[in-house]
C-alpha positions in Angstrom: -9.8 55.6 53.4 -6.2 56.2 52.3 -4.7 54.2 55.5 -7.0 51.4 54.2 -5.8 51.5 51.0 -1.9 51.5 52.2 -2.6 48.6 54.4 -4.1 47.1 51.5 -0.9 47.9 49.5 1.6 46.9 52.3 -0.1 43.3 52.3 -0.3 42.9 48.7 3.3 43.5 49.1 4.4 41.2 51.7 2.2 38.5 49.5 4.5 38.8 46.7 7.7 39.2 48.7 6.6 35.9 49.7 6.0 34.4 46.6 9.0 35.7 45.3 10.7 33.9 47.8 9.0 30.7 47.5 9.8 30.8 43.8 13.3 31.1 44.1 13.3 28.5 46.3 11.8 26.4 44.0 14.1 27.1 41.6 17.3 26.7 44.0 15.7 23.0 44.6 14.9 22.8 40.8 18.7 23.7 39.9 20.5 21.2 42.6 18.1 18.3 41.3 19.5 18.7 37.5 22.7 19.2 38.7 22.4 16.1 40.3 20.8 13.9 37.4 23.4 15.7 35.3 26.2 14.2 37.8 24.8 10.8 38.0 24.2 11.1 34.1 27.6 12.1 33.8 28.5 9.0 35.9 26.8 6.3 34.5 28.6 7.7 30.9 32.6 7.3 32.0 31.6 4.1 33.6 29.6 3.1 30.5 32.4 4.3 28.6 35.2 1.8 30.5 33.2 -1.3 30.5 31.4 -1.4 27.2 34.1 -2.1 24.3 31.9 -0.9 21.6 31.9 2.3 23.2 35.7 2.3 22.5 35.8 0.7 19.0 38.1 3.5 18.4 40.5 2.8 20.5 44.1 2.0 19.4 44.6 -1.1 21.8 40.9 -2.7 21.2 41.9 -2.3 17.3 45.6 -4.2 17.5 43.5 -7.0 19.9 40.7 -7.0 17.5 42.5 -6.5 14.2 40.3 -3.7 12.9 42.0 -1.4 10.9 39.4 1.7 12.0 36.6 1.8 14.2 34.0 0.5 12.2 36.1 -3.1 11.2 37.1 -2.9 14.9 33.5 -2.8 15.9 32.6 -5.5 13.2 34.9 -7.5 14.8 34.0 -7.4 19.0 29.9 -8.1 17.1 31.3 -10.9 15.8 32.8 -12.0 18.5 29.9 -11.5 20.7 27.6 -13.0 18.5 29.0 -16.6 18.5 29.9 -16.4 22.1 
């Protein structure tokens, strides 16, 4: 009876070893996958960033081009613009 219930314990315990395991594999894969979207997100945003001039309506050389005095009349400005182009 008792080596019964050991073998019973021994393979309970290789059943959660193995889960264990699969869970932290999961979470491995889990981790390198949002590290990735965070990279591409991450990405897409500095490129984003050097393409889009309202992005940068802030920017000292947009504002002397564009004749706004901050970034909002800077901003009002490149809309303009683009709105009668």
């Amino acid at each position: 009876m008792l080596e019964r219930v050991a073998q019973e314990e021994r393979t309970l315990l290789a059943e959660v070893a193995s889960a264990r395991s699969e869970a932290q594999n999961t979470i491995e894969t889990a981790q390198a996958e949002a590290r990735k979207i965070l990279e591409d997100s991450d990405a897409a945003l500095a490129r984003e960033l050097a393409t889009n001039p309202f992005l940068r309506a802030d920017d000292p050389v947009l504002a002397a081009r564009w004749g706004g005095g901050d970034a909002a009349a800077t901003f009002a400005a490149l809309r303009a613009t683009k709105d009668s182009f």
